[in-house]
N, C-alpha and C positions, 0 to 999 in steps of 0.2 A: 186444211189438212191435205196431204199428197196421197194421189191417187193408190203409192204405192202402202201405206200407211191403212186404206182403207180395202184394202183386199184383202190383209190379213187378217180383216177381225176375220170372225167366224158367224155366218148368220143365226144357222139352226141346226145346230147338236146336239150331241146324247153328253157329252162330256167338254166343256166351255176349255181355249186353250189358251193363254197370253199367247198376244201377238211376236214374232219373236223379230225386234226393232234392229237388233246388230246386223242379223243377217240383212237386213230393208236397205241397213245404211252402205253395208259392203255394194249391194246390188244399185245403190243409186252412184256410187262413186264409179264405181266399172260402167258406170252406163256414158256413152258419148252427148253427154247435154251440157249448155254452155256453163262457163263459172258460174253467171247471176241465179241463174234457174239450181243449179247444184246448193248454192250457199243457201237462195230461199226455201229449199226443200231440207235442209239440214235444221233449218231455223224450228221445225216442227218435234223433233226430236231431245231429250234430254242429255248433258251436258254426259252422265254417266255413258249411256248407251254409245255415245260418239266415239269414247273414249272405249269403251270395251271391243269396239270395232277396229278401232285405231293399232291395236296390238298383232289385229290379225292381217293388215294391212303391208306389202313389203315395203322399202326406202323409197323407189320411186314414188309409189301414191301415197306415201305418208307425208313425202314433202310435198305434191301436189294437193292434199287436203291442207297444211299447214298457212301454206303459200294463199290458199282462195279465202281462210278464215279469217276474219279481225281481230283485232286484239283483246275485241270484248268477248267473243264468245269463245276465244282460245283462252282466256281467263279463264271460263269456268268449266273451261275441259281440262286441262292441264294438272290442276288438284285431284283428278278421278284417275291419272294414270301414275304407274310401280315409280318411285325416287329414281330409280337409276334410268327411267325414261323420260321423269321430268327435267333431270340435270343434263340429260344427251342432248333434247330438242333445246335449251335455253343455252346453251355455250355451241349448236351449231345454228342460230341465226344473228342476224344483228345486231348490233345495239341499241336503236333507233326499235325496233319490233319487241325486243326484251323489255325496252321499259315502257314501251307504250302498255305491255301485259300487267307489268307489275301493279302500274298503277291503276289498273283496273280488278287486281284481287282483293281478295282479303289478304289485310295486313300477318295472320298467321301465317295464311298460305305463303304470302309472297317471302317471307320471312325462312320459314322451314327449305325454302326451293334455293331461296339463297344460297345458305348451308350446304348443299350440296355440290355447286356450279365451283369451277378450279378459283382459287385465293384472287388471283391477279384481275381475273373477268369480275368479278363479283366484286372489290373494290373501284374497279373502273364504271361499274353498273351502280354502284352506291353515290357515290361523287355524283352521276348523271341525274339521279331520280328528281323528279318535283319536290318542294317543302314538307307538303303534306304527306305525302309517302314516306319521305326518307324520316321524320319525325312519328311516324306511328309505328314507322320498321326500329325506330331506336326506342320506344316504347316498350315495341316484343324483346326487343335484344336486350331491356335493362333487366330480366326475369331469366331464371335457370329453366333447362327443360323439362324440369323436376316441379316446377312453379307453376302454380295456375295461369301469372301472367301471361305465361308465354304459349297459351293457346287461347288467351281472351281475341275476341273480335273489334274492331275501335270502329265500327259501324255501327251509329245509336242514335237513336233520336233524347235530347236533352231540353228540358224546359225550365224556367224560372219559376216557383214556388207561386208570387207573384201575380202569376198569366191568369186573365178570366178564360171561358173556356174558347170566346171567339177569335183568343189573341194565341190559345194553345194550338185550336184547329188551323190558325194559319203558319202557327209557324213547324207545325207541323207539315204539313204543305210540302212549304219552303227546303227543309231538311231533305224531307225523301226525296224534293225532285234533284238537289244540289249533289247529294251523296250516291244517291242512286243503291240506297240503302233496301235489304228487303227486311232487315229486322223492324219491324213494325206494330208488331202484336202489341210490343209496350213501352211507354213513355217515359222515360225516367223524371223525376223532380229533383230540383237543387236548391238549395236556400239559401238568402241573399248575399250569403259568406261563399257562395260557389260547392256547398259542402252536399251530399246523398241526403235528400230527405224521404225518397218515395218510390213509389211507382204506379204508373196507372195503366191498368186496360183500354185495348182501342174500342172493343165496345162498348166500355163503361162513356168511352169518351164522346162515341158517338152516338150511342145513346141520350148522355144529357144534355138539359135545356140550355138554351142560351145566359139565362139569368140562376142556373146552376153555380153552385157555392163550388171552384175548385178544391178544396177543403174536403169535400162531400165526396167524391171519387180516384184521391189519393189513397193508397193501401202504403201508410208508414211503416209495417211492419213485412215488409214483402223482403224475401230470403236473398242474402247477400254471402260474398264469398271476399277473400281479401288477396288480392293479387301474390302475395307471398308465399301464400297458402300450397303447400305441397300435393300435386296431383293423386299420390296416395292417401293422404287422411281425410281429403273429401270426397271420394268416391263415393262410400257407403253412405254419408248424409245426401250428396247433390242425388243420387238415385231414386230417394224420395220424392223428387218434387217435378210435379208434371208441366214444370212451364214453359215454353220457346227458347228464352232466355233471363240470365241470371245477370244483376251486375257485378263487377269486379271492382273492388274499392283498394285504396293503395292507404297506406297509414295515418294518412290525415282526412280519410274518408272522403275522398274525392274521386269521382268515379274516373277509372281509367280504362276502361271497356267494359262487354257482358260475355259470358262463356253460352254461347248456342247449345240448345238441345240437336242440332246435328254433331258438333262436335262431342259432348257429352258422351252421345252414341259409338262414338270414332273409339272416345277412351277408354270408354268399359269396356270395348270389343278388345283394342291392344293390350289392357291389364290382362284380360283372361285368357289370350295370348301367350304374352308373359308366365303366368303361372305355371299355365300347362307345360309351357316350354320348363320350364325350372324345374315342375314335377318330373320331367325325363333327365334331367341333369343336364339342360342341352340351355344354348342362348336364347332369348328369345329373339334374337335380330336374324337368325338363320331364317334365310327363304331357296327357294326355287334357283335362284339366279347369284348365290353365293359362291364363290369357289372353294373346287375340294381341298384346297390347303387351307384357304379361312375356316373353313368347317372341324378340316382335324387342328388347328389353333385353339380354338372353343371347348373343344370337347377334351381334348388329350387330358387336362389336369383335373377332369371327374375321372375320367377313366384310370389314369394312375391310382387316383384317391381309392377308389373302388377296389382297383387291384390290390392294394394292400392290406385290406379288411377284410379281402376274399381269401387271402394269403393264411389272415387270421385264422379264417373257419378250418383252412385248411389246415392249420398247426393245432387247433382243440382235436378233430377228429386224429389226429397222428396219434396226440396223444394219448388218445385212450382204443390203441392200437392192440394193445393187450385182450380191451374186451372185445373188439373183432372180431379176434381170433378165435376167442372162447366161443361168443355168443351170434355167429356167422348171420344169424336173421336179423339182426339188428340194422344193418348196413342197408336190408329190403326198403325200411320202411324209414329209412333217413330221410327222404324225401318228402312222404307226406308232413312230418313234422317240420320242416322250411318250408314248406310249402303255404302250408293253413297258418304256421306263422305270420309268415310276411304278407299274405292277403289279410289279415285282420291288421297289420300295422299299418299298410296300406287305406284300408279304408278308414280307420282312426286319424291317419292323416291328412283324406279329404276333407272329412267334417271339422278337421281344425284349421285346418287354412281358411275353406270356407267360414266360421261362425268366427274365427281372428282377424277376418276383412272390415268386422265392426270396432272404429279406433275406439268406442264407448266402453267397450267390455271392460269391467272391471276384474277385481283381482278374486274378489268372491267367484263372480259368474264363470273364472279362468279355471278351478279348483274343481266346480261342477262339472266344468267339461270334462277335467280329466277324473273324475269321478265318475261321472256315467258311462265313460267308456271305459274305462275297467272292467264296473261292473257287467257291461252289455260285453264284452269280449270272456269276464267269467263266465257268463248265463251261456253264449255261445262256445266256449270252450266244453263246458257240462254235456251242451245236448251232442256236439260234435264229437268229443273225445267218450262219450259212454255208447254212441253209436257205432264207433269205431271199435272200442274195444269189444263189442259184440261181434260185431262182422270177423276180424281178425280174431278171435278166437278157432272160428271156422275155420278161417286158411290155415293160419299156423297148424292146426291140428290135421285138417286133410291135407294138404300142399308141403308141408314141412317136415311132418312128422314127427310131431311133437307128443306125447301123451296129454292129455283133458287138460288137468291140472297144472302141466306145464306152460299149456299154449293159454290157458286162462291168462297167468303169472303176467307172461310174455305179452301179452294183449292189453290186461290192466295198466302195467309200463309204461306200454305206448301212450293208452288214452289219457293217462296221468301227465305224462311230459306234453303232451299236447295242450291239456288245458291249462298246465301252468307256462308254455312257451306261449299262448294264447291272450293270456292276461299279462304276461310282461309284453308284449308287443303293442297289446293295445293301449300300455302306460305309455309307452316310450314313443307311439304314432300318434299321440297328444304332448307328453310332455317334451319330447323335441320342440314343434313347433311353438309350443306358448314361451319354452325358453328363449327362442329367437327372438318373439314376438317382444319379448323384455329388456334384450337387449339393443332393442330398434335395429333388427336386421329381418329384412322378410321372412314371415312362415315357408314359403313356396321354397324359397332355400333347402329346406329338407328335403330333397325332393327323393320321387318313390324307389328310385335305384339305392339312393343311400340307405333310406328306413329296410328297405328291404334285406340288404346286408348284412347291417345290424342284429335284424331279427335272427338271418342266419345263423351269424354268431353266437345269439343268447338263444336258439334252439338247438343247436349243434350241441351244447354248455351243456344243458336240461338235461335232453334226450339222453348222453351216454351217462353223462352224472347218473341219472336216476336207473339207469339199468346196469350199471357199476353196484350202486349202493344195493338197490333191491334186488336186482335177479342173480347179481353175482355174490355179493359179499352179503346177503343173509339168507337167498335161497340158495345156493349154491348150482345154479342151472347152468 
């Protein structure tokens, strides 16, 4: 461990700090020490941290760091930096140093970096690569992005059904040293047709005796995925299970790689991403380093959409332009009722995208949801809207100048269009999304701008409807 590594722990404080390693790494490259001694001091360091430094780095010492590193340990720095910095640094070095990289990643990773690098380089890099690279990259390439294949890993250790255990531990060995595999945790088993029979634990393996029955510490029933298999409808199940890695079987149940619990992590984090991005009506592919015309490309055809259902709200209120005029307080409190509208359709909306992420849910359990949120958006409209009509009683009466009786009327109104704009929102911030959900198009689709609108519109509806009917046309106020 480097000197500089060990100064920043902390001995004895009140409050313990992480060491903070990017900054260590900046301070060791700025430092005038020769290449060998820079690369062995880097060797201490995680592939991550390199990479988080790496950004803050300018062109000159970025190529000077690129330049002193190998191919192996720029392997596993490379996948920890932004797409558009992994596709800059592999189309500005050689060809000779791009694949010596490649063929030192993961087959995903190297696969995805491809994709990004200009058509012509990345054909000329494909022709060059080793057998066994360019055959695990057409592997990942024979699955959609959409496809669990094509983020399997083809780094595995694989054993014949067959093996006793001193013929597993050697060839087991054999594998890790050849591949240079860290997936290791577990073994897969094949049977004599080449076919998925198993899996075993490395401790299970190492644990057992020599004259141990291989039979005896196979787990046949150990969870399996099927390369096909669409990265959304496994989500909710693969999160269940707490294992390294899974494997990935292709249709005639042959294993074609294992999906890592590092990557797992990678896709839950991008799904919820995604969503949240969708809940704003926006892409999820928008980052930091997009341009502002991609950005207004994305976004313009929610925002139209929007606009024209805002148009809507805007042509109800016209219409009943009449009562307006008559009923001038009414306009005050236009707002609260869109307001605590579209927050209850909103929140109706989280919990269904959220409890729709389960592909299991049945058509019962679908009916429930939008049952209990009705009913929880009634119970909530009652306490909200009788609370209100309380308080607003007061204003209207001091603030308006209304008489008792009047401002009662006037109050009741309100609190009434509230809680039936309350309980249609909270139908329509579930029943939206399970309709999508039905027509196989994401819940997250709905997203909160829309529902919000909407609400708008059927409280905008309510609100004067019901102060038309009761305050104008039977009380005459």
């Amino acid at each position: 461990m480097s000197d500089v590594q060990n100064s920043a722990l902390p001995v004895n404080s009140g409050s313990q700090q992480r060491p903070d390693y990017e900054n260590q790494i900046l301070e060791l490259i700025s430092k005038t020490i020769s290449p060998k001694a820079l690369r062995d001091e880097l060797e201490d360091y995680h592939a991550n941290d390199i990479a988080d430094a790496f950004t803050r780095l300018d062109d000159a010492a970025r190529e000077k760091l690129f330049k002193l590193l190998d191919a192996d340990r720029l392997a596993e720095i490379i996948p920890y930096l932004d797409a558009d910095e992994q596709a800059g640094y592999l189309n500005s070095i050689n060809i000779k140093k791009t694949l010596a990289i490649l063929a030192e990643m993961e087959p995903q990773d190297a696969g995805r970096i491809l994709k990004r690098i200009s058509k012509t380089r990345r054909e000329v890099i494909f022709e060059l690569l080793d057998a066994e690279t360019r055959r695990n990259l057409k592997r990942i390439y024979a699955y959609s992005d959409d496809e669990i294949g094509s983020q399997m890993s083809t780094d595995f250790i694989e054993i014949p059904r067959y093996y006793n255990i001193k013929e597993t531990m050697r060839s087991l060995r054999d594998q890790a040293r050849e591949s240079d595999t860290d997936n290791i945790s577990l073994v897969y088993v094949i049977d004599e047709n080449g076919l998925y029979y198993g899996a075993i634990r490395i401790q299970d393996l190492f644990a057992a005796r020599a004259n141990t029955n291989l039979e005896d510490i196979i787990q046949v029933n150990f969870p399996i995925v099927y390369a096909n298999e669409t990265i959304d409808s496994l989500m909710e199940d693969l999160k269940d299970y707490d294992e390294d890695s899974i494997p990935v079987l292709n249709n005639d149940n042959q294993i074609e790689g294992i999906i890592t619990k590092s990557r797992l992590l990678q896709l839950f984090d991008q799904e919820m991403k995604e969503d949240y991005a969708k809940l704003a009506g926006l892409s999820a592919q928008e980052d930091l380093k997009e341009t502002v015309f991609r950005s207004i490309v994305k976004r313009t055809p929610w925002l139209i959409l929007l606009l024209f259902l805002s148009l809507l709200v805007s042509a109800v209120i016209s219409m009943f332009e009449s009562v307006v005029a008559k009923l001038t307080v009414a306009v005050v409190f236009q707002s609260l009722i869109l307001d605590m509208s579209g927050n209850v359709g909103t929140q109706s909306l989280a919990v269904s995208i959220r409890v729709l992420a389960d592909p299991e849910l049945t058509r019962t359990q679908r009916w429930k949801l939008m049952l209990k949120e009705v009913r929880a958006g009634a119970v909530n409209g009652l306490i909200i809207g009788t609370g209100s009509a309380l308080v607003l009683t007061l204003f209207i009466h001091f603030f308006s100048g209304y008489v008792w009786l009047q401002a009662s009327a006037i109050a009741l109104c309100i609190g009434l269009a509230m809680v039936t704009a309350m309980i249609i929102s909270s139908f329509t911030g579930t029943a939206i999304p399970i309709a999508l959900s039905a027509w196989g198009i994401d819940p997250a689709a709905a997203s909160g701008p829309l529902i919000t609108t909407l609400n708008d519109l059927i409280g905008a509806t309510t609100y004067y409807s019901m102060i038309w009917v009761f305050l104008i046309q039977m009380l005459h106020i």
